[in-house]
PyMOL Python script that loads the backbone (N, CA, C, O; Angstrom):
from pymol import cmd

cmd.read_pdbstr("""\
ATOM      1  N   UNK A   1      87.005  86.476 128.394  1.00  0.00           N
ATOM      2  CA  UNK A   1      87.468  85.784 127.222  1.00  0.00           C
ATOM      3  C   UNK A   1      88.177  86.777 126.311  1.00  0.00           C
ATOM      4  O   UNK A   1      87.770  87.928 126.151  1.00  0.00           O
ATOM      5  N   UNK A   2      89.030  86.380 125.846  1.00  0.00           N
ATOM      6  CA  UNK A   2      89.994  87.357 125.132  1.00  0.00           C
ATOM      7  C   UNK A   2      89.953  86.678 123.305  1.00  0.00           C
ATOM      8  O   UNK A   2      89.897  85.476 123.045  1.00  0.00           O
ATOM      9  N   UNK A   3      90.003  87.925 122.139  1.00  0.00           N
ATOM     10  CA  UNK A   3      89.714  87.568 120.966  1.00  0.00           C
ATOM     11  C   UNK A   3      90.767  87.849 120.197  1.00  0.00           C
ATOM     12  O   UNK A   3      91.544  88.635 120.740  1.00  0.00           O
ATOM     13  N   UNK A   4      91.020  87.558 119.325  1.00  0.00           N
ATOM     14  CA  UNK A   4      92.414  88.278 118.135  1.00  0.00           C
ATOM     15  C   UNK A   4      91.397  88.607 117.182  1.00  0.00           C
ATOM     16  O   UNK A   4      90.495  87.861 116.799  1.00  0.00           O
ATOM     17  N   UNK A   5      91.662  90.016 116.765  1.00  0.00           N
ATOM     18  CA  UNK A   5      90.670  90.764 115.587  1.00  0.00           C
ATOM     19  C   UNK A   5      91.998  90.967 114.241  1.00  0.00           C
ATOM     20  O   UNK A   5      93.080  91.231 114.765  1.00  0.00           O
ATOM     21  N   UNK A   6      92.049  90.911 113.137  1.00  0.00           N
ATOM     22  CA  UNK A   6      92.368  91.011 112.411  1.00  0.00           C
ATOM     23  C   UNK A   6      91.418  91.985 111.441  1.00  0.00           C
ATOM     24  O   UNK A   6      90.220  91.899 111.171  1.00  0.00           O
ATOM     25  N   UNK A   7      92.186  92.709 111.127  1.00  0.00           N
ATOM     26  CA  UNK A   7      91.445  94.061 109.721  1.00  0.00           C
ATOM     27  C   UNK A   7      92.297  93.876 108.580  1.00  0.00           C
ATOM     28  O   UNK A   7      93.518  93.990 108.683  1.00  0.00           O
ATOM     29  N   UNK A   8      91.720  93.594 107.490  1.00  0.00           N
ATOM     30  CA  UNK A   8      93.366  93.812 106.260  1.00  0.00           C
ATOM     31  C   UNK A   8      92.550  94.415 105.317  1.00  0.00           C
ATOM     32  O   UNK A   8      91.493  93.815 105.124  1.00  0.00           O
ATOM     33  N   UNK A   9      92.774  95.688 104.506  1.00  0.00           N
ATOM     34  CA  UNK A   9      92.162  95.942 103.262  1.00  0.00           C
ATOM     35  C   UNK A   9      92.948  97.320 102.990  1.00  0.00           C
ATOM     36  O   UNK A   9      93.781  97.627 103.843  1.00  0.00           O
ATOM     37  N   UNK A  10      92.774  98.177 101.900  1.00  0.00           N
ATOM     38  CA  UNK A  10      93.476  99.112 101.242  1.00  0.00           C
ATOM     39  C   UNK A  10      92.897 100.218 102.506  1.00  0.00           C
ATOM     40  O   UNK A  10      91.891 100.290 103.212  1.00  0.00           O
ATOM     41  N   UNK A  11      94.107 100.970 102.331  1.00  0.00           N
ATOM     42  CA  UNK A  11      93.895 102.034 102.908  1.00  0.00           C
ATOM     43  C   UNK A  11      93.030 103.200 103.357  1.00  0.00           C
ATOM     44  O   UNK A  11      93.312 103.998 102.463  1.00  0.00           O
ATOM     45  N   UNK A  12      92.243 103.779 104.071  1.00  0.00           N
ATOM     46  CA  UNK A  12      91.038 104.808 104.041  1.00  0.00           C
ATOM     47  C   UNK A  12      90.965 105.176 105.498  1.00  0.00           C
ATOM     48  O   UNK A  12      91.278 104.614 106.547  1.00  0.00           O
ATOM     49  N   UNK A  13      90.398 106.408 105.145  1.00  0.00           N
ATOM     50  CA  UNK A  13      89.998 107.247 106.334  1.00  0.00           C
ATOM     51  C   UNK A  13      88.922 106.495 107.345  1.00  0.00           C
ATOM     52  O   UNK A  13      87.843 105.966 107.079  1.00  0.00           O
ATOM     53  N   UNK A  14      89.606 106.641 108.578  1.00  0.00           N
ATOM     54  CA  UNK A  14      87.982 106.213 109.675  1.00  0.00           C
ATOM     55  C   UNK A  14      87.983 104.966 109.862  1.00  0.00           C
ATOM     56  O   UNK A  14      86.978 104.601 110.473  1.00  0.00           O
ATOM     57  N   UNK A  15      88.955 103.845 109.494  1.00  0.00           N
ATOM     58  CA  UNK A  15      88.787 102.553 109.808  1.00  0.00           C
ATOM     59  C   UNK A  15      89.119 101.868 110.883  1.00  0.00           C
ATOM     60  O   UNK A  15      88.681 100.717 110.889  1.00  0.00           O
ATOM     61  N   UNK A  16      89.903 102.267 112.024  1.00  0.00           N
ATOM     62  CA  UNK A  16      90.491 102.460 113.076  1.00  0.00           C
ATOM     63  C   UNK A  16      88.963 102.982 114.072  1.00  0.00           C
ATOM     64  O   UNK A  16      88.403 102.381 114.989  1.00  0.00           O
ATOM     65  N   UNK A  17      88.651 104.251 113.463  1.00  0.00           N
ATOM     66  CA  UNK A  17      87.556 104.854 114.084  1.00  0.00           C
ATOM     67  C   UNK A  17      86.294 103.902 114.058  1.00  0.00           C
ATOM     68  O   UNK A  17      85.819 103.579 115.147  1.00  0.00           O
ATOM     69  N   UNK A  18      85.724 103.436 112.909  1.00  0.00           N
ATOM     70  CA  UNK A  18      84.650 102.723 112.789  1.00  0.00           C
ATOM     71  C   UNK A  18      84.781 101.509 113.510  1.00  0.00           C
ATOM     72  O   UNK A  18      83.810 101.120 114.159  1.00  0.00           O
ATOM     73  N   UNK A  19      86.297 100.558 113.492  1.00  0.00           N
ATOM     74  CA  UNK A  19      86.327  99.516 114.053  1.00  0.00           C
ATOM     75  C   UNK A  19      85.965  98.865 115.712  1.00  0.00           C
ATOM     76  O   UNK A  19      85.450  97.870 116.222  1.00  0.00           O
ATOM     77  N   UNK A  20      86.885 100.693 116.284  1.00  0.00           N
ATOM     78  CA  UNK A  20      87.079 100.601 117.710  1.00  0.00           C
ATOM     79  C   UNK A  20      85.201 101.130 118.391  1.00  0.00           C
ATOM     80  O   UNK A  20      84.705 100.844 119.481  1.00  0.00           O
ATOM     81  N   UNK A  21      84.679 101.826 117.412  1.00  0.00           N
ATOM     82  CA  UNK A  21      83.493 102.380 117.907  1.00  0.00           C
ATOM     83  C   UNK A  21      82.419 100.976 117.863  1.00  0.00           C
ATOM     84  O   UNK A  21      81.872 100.636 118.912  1.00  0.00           O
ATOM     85  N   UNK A  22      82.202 100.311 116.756  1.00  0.00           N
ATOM     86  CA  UNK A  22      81.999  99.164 116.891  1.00  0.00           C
ATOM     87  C   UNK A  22      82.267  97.990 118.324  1.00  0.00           C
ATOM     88  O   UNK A  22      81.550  97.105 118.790  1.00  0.00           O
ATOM     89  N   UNK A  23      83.524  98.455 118.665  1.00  0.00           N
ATOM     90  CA  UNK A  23      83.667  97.672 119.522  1.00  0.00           C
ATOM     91  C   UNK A  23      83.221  98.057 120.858  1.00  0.00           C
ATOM     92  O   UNK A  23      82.732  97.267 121.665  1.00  0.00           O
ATOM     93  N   UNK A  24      83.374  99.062 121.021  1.00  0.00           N
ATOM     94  CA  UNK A  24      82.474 100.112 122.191  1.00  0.00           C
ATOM     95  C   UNK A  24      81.198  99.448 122.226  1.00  0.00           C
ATOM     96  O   UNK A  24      80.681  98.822 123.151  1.00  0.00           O
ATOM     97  N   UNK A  25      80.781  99.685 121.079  1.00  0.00           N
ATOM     98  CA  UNK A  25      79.382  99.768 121.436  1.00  0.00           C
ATOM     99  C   UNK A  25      79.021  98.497 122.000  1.00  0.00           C
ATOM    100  O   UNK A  25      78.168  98.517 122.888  1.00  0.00           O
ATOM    101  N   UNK A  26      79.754  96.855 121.478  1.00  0.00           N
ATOM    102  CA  UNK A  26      79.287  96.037 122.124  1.00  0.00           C
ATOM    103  C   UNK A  26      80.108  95.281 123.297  1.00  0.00           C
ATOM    104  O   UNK A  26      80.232  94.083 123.555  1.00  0.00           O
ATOM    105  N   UNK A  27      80.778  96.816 124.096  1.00  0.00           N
ATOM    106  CA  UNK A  27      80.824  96.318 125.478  1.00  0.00           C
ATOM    107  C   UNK A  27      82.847  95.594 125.190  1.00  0.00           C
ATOM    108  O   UNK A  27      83.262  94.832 126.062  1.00  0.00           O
ATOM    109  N   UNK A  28      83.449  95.816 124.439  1.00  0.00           N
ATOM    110  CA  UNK A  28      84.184  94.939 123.983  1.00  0.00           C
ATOM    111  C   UNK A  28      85.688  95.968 124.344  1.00  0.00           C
ATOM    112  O   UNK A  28      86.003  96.960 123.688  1.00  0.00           O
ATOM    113  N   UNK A  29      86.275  95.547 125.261  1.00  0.00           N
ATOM    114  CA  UNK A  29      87.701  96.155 125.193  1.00  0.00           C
ATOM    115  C   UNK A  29      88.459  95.972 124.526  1.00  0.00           C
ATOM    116  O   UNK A  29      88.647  94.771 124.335  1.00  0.00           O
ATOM    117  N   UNK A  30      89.435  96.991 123.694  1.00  0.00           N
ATOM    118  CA  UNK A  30      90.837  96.580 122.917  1.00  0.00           C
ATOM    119  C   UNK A  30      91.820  96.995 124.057  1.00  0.00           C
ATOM    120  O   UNK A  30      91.867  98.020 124.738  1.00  0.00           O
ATOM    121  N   UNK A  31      92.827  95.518 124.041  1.00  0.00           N
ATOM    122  CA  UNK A  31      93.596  95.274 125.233  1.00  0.00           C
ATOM    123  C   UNK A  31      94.965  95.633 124.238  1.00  0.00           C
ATOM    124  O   UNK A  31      95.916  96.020 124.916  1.00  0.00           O
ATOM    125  N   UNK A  32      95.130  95.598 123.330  1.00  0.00           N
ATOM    126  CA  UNK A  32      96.319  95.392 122.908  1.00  0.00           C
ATOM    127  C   UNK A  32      96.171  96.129 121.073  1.00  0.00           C
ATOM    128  O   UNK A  32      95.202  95.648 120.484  1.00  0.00           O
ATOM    129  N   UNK A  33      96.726  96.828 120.501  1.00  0.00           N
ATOM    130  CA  UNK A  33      96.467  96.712 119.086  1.00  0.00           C
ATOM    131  C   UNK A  33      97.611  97.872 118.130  1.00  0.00           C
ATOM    132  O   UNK A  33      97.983  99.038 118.260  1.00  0.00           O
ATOM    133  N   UNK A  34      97.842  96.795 117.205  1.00  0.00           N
ATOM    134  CA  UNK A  34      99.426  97.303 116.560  1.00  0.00           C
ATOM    135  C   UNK A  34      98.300  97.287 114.700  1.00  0.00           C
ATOM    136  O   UNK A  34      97.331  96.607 114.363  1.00  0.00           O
ATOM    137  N   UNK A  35      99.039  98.302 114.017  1.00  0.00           N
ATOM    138  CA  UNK A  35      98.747  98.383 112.731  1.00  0.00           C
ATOM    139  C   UNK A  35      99.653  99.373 111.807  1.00  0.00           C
ATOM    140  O   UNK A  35     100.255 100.385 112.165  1.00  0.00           O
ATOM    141  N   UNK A  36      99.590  98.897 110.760  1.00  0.00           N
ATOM    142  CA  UNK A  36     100.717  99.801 109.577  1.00  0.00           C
ATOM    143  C   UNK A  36     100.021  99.736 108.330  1.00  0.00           C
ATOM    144  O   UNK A  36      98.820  99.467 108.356  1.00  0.00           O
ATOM    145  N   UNK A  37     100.543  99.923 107.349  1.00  0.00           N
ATOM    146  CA  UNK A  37     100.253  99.986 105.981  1.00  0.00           C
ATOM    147  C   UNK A  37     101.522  99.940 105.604  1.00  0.00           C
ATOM    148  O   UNK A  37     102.574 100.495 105.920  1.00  0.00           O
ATOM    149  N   UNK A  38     100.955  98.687 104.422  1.00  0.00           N
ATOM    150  CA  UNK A  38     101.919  97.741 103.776  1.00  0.00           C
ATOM    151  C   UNK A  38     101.812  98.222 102.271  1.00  0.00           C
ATOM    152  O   UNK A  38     100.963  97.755 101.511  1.00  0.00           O
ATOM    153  N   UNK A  39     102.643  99.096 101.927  1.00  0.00           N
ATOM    154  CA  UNK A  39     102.341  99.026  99.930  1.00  0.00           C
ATOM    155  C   UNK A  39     100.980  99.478  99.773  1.00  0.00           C
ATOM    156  O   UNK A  39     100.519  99.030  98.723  1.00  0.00           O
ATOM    157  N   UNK A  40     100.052 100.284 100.490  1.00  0.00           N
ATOM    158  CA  UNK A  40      99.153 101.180 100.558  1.00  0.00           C
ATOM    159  C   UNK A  40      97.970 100.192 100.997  1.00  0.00           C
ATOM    160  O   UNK A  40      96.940 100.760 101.362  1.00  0.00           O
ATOM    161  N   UNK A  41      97.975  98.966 101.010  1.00  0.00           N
ATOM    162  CA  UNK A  41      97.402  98.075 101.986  1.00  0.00           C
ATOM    163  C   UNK A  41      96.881  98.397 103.994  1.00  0.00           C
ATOM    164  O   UNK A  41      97.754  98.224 104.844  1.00  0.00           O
ATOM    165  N   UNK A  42      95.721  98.756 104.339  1.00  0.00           N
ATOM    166  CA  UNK A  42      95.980  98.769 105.762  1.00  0.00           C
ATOM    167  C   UNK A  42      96.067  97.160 106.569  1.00  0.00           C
ATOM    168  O   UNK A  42      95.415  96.183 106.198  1.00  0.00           O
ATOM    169  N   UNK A  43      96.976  97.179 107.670  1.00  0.00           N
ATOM    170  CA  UNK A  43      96.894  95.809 108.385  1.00  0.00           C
ATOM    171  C   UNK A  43      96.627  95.888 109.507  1.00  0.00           C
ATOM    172  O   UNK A  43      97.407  96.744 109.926  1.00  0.00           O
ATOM    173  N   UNK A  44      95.960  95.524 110.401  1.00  0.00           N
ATOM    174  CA  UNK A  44      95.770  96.056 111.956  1.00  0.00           C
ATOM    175  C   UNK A  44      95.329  94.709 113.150  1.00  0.00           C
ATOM    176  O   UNK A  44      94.264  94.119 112.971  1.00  0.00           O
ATOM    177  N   UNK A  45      96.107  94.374 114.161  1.00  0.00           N
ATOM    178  CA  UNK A  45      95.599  93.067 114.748  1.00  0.00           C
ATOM    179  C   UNK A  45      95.215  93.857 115.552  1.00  0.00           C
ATOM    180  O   UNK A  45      95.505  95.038 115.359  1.00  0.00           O
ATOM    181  N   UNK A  46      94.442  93.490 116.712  1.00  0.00           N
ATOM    182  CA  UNK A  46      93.835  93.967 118.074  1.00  0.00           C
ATOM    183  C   UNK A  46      93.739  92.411 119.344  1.00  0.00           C
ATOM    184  O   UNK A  46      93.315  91.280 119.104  1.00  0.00           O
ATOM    185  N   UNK A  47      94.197  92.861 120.394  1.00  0.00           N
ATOM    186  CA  UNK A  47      93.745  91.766 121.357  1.00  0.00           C
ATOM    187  C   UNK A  47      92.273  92.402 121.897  1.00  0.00           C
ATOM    188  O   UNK A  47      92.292  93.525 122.399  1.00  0.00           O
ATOM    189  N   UNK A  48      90.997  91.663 121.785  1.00  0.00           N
ATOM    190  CA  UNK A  48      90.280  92.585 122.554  1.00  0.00           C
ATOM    191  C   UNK A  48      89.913  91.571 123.698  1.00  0.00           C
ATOM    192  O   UNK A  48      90.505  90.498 123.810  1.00  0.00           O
ATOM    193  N   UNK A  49      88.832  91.998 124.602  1.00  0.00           N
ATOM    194  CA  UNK A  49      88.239  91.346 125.784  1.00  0.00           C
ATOM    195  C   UNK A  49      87.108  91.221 126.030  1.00  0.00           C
ATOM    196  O   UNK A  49      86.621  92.305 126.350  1.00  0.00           O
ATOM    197  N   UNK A  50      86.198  90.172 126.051  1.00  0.00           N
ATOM    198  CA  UNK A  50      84.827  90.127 125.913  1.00  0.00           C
ATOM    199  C   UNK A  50      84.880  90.682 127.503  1.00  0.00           C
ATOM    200  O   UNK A  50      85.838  90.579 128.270  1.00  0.00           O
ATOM    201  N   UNK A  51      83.593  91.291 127.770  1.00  0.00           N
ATOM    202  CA  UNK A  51      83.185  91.376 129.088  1.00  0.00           C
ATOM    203  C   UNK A  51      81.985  90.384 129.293  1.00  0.00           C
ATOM    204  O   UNK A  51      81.523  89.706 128.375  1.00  0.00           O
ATOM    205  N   UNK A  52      81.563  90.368 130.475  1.00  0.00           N
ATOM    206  CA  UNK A  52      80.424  89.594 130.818  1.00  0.00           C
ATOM    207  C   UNK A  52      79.310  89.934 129.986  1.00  0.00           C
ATOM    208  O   UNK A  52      78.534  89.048 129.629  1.00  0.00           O
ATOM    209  N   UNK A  53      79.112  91.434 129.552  1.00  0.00           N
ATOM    210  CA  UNK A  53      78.198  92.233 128.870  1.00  0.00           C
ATOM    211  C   UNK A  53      77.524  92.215 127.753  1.00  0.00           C
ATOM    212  O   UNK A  53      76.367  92.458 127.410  1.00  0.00           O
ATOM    213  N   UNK A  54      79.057  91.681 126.973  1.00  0.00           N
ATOM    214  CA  UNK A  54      79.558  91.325 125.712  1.00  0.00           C
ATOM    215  C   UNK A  54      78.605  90.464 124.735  1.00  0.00           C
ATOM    216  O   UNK A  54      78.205  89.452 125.311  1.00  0.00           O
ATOM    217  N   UNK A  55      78.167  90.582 123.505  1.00  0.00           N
ATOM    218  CA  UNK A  55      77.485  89.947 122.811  1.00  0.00           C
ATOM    219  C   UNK A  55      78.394  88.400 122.537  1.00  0.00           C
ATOM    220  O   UNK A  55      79.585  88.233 122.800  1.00  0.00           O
ATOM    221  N   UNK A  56      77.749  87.704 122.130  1.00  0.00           N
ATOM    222  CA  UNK A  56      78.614  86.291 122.131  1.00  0.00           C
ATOM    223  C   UNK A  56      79.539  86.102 120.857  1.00  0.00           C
ATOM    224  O   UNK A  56      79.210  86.868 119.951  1.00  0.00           O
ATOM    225  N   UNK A  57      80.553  85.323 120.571  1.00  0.00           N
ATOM    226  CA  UNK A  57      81.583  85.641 119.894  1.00  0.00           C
ATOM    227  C   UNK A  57      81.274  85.179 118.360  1.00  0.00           C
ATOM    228  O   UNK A  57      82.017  85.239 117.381  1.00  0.00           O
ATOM    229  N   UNK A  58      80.208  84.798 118.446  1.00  0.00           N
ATOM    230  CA  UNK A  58      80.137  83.945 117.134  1.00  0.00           C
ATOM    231  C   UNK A  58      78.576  85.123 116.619  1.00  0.00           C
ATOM    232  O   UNK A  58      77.911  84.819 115.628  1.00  0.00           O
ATOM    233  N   UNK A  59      78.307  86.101 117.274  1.00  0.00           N
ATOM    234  CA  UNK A  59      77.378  87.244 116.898  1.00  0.00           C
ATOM    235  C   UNK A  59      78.156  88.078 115.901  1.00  0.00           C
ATOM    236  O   UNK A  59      78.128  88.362 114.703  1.00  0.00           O
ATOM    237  N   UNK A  60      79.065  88.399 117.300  1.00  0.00           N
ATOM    238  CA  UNK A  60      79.902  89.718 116.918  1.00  0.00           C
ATOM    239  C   UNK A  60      80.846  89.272 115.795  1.00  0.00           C
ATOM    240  O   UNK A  60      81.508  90.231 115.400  1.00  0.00           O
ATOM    241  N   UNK A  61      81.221  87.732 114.927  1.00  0.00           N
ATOM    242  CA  UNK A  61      81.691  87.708 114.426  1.00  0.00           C
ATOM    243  C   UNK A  61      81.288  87.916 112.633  1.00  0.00           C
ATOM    244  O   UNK A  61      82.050  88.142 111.693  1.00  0.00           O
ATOM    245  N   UNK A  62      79.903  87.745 112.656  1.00  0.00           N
ATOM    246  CA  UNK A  62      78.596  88.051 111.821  1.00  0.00           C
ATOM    247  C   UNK A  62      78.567  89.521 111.876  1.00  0.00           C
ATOM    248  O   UNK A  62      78.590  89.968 110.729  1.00  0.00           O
ATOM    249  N   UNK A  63      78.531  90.338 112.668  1.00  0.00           N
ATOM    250  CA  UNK A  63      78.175  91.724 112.682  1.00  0.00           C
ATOM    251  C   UNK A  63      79.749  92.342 111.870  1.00  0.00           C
ATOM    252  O   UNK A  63      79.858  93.147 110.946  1.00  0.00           O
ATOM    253  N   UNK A  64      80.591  91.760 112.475  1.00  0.00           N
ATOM    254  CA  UNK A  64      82.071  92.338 111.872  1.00  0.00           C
ATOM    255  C   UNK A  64      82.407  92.119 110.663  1.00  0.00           C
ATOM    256  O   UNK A  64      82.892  93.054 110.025  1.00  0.00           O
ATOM    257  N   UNK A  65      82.203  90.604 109.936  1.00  0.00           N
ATOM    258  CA  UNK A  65      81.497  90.884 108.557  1.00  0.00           C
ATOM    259  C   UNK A  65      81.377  91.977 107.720  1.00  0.00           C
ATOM    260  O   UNK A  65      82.073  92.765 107.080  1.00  0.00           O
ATOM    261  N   UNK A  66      79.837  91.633 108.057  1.00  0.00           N
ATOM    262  CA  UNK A  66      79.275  93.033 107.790  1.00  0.00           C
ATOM    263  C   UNK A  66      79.986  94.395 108.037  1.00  0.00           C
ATOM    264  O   UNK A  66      80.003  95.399 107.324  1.00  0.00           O
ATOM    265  N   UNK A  67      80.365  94.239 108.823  1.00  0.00           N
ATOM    266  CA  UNK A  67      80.590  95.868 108.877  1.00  0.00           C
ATOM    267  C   UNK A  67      82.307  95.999 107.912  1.00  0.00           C
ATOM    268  O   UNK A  67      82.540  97.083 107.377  1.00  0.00           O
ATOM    269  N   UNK A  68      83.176  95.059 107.804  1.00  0.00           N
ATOM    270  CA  UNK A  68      84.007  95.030 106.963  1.00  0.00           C
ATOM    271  C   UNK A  68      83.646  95.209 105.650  1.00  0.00           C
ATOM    272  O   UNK A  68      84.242  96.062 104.993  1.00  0.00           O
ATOM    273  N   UNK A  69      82.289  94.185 104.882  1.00  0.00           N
ATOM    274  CA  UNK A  69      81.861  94.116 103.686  1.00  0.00           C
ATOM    275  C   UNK A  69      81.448  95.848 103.575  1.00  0.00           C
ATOM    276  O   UNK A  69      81.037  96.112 102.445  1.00  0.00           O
ATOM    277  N   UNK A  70      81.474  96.846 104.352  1.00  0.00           N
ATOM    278  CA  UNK A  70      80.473  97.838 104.518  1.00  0.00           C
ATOM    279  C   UNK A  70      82.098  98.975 104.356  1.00  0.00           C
ATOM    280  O   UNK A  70      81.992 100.107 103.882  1.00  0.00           O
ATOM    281  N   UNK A  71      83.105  98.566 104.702  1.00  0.00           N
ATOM    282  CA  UNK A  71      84.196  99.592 104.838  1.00  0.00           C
ATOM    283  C   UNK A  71      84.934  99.080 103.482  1.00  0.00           C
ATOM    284  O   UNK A  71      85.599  99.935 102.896  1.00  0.00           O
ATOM    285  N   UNK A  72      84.888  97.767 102.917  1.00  0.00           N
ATOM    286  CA  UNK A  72      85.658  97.000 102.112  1.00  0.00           C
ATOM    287  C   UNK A  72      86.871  96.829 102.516  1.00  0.00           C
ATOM    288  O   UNK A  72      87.839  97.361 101.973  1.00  0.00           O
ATOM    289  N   UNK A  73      86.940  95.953 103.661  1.00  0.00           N
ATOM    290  CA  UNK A  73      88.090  95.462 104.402  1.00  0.00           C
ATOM    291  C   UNK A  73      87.940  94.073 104.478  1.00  0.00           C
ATOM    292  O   UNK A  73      86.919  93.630 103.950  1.00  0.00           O
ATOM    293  N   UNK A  74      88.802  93.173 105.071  1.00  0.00           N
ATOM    294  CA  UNK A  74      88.383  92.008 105.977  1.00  0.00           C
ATOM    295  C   UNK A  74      88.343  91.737 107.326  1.00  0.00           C
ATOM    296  O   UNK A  74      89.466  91.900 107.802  1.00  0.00           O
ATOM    297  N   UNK A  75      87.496  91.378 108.183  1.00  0.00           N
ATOM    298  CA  UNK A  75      87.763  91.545 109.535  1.00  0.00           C
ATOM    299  C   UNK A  75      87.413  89.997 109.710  1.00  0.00           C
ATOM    300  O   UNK A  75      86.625  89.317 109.053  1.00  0.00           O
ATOM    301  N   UNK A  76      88.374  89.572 110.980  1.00  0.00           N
ATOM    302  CA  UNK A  76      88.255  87.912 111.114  1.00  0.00           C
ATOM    303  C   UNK A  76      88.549  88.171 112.597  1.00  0.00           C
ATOM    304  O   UNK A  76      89.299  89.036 113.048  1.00  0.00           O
ATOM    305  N   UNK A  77      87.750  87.175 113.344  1.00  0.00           N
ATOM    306  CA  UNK A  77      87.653  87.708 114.861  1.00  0.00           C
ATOM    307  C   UNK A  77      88.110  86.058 115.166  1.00  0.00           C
ATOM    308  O   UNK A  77      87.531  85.229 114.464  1.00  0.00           O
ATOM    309  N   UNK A  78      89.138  85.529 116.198  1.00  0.00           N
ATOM    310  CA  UNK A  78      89.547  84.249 116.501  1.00  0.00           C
ATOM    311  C   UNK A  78      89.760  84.103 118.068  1.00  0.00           C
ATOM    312  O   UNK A  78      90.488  84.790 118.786  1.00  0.00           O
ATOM    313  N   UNK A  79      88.854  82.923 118.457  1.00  0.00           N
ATOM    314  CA  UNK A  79      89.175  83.246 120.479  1.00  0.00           C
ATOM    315  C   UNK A  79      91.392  83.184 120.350  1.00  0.00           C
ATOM    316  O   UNK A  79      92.252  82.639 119.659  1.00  0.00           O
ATOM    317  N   UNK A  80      91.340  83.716 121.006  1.00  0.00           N
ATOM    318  CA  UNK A  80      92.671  83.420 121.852  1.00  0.00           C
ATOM    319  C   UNK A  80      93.781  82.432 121.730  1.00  0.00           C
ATOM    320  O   UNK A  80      94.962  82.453 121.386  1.00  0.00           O
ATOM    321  N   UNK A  81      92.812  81.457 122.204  1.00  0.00           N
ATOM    322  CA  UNK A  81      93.145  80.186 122.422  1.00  0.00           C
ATOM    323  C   UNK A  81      93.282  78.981 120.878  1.00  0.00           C
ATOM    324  O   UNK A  81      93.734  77.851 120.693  1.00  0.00           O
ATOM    325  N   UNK A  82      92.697  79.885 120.162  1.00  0.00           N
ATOM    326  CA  UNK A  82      92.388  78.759 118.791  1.00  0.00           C
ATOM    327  C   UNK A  82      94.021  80.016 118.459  1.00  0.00           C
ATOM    328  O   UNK A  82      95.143  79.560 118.675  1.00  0.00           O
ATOM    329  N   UNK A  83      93.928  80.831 118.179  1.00  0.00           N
ATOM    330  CA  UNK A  83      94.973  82.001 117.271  1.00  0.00           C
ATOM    331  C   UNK A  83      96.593  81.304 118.166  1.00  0.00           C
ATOM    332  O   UNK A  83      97.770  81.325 117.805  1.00  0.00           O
ATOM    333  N   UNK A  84      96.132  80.921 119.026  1.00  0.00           N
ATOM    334  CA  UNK A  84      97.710  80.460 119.726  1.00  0.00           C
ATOM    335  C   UNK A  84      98.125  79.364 119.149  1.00  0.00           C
ATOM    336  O   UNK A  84      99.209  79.180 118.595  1.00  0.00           O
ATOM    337  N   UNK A  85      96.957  78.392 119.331  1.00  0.00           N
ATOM    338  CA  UNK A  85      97.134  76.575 118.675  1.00  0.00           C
ATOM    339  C   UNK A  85      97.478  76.804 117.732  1.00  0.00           C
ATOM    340  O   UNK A  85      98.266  75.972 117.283  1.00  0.00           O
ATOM    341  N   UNK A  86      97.101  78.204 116.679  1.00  0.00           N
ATOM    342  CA  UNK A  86      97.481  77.802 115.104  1.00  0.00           C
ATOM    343  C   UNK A  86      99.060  78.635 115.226  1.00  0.00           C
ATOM    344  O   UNK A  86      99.722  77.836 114.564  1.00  0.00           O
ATOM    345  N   UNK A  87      99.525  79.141 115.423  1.00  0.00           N
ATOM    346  CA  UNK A  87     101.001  79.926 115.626  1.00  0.00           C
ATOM    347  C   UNK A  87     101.575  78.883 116.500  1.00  0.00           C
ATOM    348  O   UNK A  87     102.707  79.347 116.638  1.00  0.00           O
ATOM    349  N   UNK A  88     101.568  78.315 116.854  1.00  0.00           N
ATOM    350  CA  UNK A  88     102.383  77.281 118.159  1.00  0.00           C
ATOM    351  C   UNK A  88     103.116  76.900 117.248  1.00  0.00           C
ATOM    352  O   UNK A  88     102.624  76.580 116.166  1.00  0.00           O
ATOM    353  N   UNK A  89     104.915  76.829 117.553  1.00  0.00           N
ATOM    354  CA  UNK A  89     105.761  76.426 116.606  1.00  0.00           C
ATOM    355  C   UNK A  89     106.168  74.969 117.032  1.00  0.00           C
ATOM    356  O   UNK A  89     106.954  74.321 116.342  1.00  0.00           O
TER     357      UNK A  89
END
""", "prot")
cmd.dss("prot")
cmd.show_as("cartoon", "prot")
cmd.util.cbc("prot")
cmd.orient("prot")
């Protein structure tokens, strides 16, 4: 199962680092992931990939939360398939 991760918040050290280690830990590949800073804003999407291993999507979407409320970012995790339906022109 494949996810769209979204990060948006002001700029800082280690957020890239904290995000992707996070994702390690629960088994979670980043397949794809583009980011910049906008007007000192950071923005960062990621495609990642649940594995079989993988905590379930509506866990990890509670834990990412948190761990955003914890960096002062926003992180919003969306299957695939919903992030396409809503962009479909």
């Amino acid at each position: 199962m494949n996810a769209i991760i979204t990060v948006v918040g002001t700029d800082q050290v280690g957020i890239i680092a904290k995000v992707s280690g996070f994702l390690a830990e629960r088994d979670i590949n980043i397949a794809d992931i583009s980011q910049t800073i906008l007007s000192g804003n950071f923005v960062m999407m990621m495609m990642v990939e649940f594995s079989p291993s993988s905590k379930p999507l509506e866990e990890v979407k509670k834990e990412a939360a948190s761990l955003g409320e914890s960096l002062d970012v926003s992180i919003s995790i969306m299957h695939e398939k919903v992030f396409s339906a809503m962009h479909r022109i």
